[in-house]
N, C-alpha and C positions, 0 to 999 in steps of 0.2 A: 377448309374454307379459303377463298383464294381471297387478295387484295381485290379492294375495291380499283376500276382502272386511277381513275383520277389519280387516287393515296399513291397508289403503287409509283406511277409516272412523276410525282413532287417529290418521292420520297430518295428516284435514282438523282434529282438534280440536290437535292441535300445533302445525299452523300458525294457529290461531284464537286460539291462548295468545298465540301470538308477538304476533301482528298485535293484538289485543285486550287486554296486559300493561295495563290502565289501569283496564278493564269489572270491573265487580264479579265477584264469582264465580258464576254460576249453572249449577248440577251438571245443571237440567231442559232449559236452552238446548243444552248441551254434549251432552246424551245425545242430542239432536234434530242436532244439525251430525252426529253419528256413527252418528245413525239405528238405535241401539240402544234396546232398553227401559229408562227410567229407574231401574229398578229392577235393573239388572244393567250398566249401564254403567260404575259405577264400578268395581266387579271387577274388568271387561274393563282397562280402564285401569289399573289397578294392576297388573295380571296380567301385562300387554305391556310398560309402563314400570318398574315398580320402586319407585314410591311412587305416591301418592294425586297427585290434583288440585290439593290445596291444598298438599301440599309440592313441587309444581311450580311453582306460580304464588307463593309465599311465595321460592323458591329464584331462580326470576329475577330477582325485583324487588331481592330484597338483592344479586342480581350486579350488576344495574344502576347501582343505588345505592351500591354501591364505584366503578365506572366513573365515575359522575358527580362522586364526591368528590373522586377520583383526575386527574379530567382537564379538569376548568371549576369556578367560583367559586359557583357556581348555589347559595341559600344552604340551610343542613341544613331547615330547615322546610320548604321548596320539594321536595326530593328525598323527606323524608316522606311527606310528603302523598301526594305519587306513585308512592311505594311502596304506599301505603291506610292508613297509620296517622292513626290520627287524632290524634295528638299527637307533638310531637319526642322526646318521654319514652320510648312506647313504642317510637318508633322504636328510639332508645337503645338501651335493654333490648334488642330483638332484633335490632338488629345487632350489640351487644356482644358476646352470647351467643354466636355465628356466628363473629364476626369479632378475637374478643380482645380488641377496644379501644372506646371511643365514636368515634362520626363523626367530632369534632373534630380528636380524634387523629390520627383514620389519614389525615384528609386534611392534616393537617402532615407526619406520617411521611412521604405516597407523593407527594407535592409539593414538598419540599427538594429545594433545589437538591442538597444532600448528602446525598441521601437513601442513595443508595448508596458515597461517602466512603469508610467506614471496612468496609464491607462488603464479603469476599472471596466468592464462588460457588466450590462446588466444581466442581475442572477435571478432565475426563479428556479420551483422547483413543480414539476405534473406528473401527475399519473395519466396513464397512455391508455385507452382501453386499446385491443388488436385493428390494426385497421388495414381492411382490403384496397391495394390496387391491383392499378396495371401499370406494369413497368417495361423498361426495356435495356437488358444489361451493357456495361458500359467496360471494357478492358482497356489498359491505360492510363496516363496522366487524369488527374483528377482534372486540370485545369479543359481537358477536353470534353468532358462528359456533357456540354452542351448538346456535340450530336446526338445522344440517345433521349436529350429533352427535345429537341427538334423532332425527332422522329417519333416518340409517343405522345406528344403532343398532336401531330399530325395526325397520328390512328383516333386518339381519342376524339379530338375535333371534329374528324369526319364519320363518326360514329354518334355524336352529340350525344357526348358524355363527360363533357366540359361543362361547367352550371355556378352558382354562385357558389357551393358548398365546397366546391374540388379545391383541393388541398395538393402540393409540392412539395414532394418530399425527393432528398439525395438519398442513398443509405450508403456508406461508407465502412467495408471490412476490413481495409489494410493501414499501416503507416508508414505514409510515404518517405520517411524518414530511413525503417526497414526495410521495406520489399523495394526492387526495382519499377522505375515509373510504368515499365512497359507492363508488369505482371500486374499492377492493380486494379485492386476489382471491387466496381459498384454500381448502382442501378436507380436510372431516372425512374421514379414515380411520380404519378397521379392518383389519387383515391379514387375510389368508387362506389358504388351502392352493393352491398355483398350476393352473390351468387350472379356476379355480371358477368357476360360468354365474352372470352378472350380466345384471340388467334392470336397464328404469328403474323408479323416479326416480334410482336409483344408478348408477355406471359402474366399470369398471375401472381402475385406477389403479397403477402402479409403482413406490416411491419408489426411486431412482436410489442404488444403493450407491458404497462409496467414505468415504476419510478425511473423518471430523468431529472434530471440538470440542466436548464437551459440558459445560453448565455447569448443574449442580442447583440449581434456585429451587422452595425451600420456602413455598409460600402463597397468597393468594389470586390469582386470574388477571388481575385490574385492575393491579397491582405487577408485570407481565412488561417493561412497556415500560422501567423503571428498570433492568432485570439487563440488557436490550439492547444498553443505552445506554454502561451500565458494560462487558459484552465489546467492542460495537465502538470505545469510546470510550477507553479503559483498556488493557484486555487486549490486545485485537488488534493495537495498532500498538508496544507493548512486546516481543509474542511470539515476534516473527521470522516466524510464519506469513501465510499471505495466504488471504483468504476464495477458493473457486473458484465458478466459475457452476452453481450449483444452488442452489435455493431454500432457506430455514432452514428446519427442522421443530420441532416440540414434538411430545415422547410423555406423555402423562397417564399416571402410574404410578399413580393410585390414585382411588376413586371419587369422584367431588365432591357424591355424592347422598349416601350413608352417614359423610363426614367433613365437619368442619368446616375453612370455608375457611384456616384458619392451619394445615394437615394438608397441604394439598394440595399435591402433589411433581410436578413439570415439569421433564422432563430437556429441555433448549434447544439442538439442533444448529446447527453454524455451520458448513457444510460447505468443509474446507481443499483447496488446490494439492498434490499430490505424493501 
């Protein structure tokens, strides 16, 4: 079964963002990659996505640029820059605005050794029954896996299999800590109603029910690998429980498009024995 034209044409300029997060923005390049009329390409694109061009390409760079603060020494001018600002100041300003704090800050906060110390996650504990999506796998830095929500997002959307009930799941097999960033591997989901017909580029996917651990981290997605660190580090060998062999998940409870990153709520399974 082939791409619908539309999915198929949004879906080469998504991955064009990705691949090209450095390229200035050009709206008449981009309506040419999707072989639309310039003149109605941006509609289409906002019609399919859910914001504009430039709140796409302004939203990755500042994800970026909390990853980068969060995870190497690389200095705030250097990350600016790369973001397109043309000064550390603006940068400032609009990751402030975004992010709650200046650069400085948040790369002390999410780089203490104590970063997570004195800080409790809330705990619950579920049973999972098995739940069907559709996913679409992700090799790589965890902090990129955004493109493969982008782009199952986009199949499911244009298939109108997005509803109040659909659910966002990450599933997560390796540690990042272990494997090299390039070889990790995990898979954007969506739920869906069971025996839904999936094509590619997406597949069908099962997340495996069963006893979790769930620990609620409120904020940006760069700051995940610290709550990690704190359950398996802290929590886990305190708890009496034992992790069992199925992979972690994150569910995204809320939109990372319409809130701002200090908003953003990630329930963190840690799937238990018994």
């Amino acid at each position: 079964m082939s791409l619908p034209p539309y999915e198929a044409r949004i879906l080469r300029v998504v991955d064009h963002l990705w691949a090209n997060l450095d390229a200035p923005l050009d709206l008449d390049r981009l309506a040419k990659i999707a072989c639309f009329s310039p003149y109605h390409f941006h509609r289409l694109y906002r019609g399919i996505t859910g914001e504009t061009v430039a709140e796409t390409v302004r939203r990755l760079r500042l994800h970026r640029a909390a990853g980068q603060l969060a995870q190497s020494d690389q200095p705030i001018a250097d990350i600016a820059n790369r973001a397109g600002y043309g000064s550390q100041a603006a940068f400032t300003r609009s990751f402030s605005a975004d992010y709650g704090t200046p650069p400085g800050l948040y790369r002390l906060r999410t780089t203490s050794p104590n970063a997570m110390e004195d800080k409790m996650l809330p705990i619950d504990f579920v049973t999972l029954t098995d739940l069907p999506c559709v996913a679409v796998a992700h090799r790589g830095p965890y902090m990129e896996i955004g493109k493969a929500f982008e782009q199952v997002s986009i199949y499911a959307g244009t298939r109108g299999l997005i509803g109040p009930e659909t659910r966002m799941f990450g599933v997560y097999y390796d540690d990042p800590n272990a494997v090299p960033a390039a070889d990790l591997r995990s898979e954007a989901c969506l739920t869906v109603p069971p025996g839904t017909d999936i094509a590619a580029p997406a597949h069908a996917l099962t997340i495996a029910g069963g006893r979790y651990v769930t620990a609620l981290h409120t904020g940006p997605y760069a700051e995940l690998e610290k709550a990690y660190q704190w359950l398996f580090g802290a929590w886990l060998p305190t708890s009496g429980h034992e992790p069992d062999d199925r992979p972690s998940l994150e569910e995204y409870l809320n939109d990372p498009r319409t809130l701002p990153p200090t908003e953003w709520q990630t329930l963190i399974y840690i799937p238990l024995k018994g």
